[in-house]
C-alpha positions in Angstrom: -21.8 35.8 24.6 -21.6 33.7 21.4 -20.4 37.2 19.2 -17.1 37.0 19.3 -17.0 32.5 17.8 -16.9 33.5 13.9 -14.3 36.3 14.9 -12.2 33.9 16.9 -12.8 31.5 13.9 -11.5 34.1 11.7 -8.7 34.7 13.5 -8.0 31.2 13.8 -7.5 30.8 9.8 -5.7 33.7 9.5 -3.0 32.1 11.8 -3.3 28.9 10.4 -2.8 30.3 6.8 0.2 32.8 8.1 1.8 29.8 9.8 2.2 28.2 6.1 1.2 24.4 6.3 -2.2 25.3 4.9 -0.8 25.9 1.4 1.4 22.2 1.3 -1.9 20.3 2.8 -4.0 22.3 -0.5 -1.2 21.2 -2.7 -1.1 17.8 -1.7 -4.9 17.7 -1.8 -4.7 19.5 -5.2 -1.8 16.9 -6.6 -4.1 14.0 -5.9 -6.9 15.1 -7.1 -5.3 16.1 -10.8 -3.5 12.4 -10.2 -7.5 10.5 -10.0 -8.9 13.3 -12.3 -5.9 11.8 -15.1 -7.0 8.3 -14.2 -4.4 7.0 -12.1 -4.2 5.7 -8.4 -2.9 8.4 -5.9 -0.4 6.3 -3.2 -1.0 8.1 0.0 2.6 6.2 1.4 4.7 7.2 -1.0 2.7 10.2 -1.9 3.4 9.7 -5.9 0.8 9.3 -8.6 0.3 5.2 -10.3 -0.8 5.2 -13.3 -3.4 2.5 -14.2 -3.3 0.4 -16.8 -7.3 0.5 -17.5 -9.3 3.6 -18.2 -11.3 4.9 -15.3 -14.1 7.5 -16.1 -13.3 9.8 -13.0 -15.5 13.3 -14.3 -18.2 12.5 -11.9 -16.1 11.5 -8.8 -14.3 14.8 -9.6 -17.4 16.7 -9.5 -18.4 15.1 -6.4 -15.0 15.9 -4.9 -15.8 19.5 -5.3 -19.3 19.5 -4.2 -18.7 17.8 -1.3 -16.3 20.2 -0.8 -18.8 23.7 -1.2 -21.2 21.7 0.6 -18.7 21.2 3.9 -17.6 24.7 3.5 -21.7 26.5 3.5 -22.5 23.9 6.3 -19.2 25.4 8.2 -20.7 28.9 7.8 -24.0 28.5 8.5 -23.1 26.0 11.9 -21.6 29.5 13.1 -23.8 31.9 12.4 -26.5 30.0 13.8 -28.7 31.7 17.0 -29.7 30.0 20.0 -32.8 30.7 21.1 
């Protein structure tokens, strides 16, 4: 009964990624993350980069960004693939 969920997931993304609003939400994603990364303050409103004035160290909250990330994404995969009993 529960076969066809990661092909219905599947097909979900496929549609999502055809319809093309997938690629601007990455960008925007991708824009503020360069914009922290560089040490500024990303303004969600006005969606623009700040610059700040001090320097910020942001390496590790980069790193934690991404990982956060893979982890999401193998928790994801392995939700759907799980058996019931």
């Amino acid at each position: 009964m529960n076969k066809g969920i990661p092909y219905l997931l599947a097909a979900l993304v496929l549609l999502t990624w055809s319809a093309g609003w997938a690629e601007p939400v990455l960008a925007l994603f991708q824009h503020a993350q360069t914009c922290l990364a560089g040490g500024g303050d990303f303004d969600l409103l006005r969606l623009r980069c700040q610059p700040q004035p001090s320097v910020v160290y942001i390496g590790r909250a980069t790193r934690w960004f991404w990982l956060g990330g893979i982890v999401f994404a193998v928790v994801a995969l392995l939700g759907t693939r799980y058996k019931a009993r």
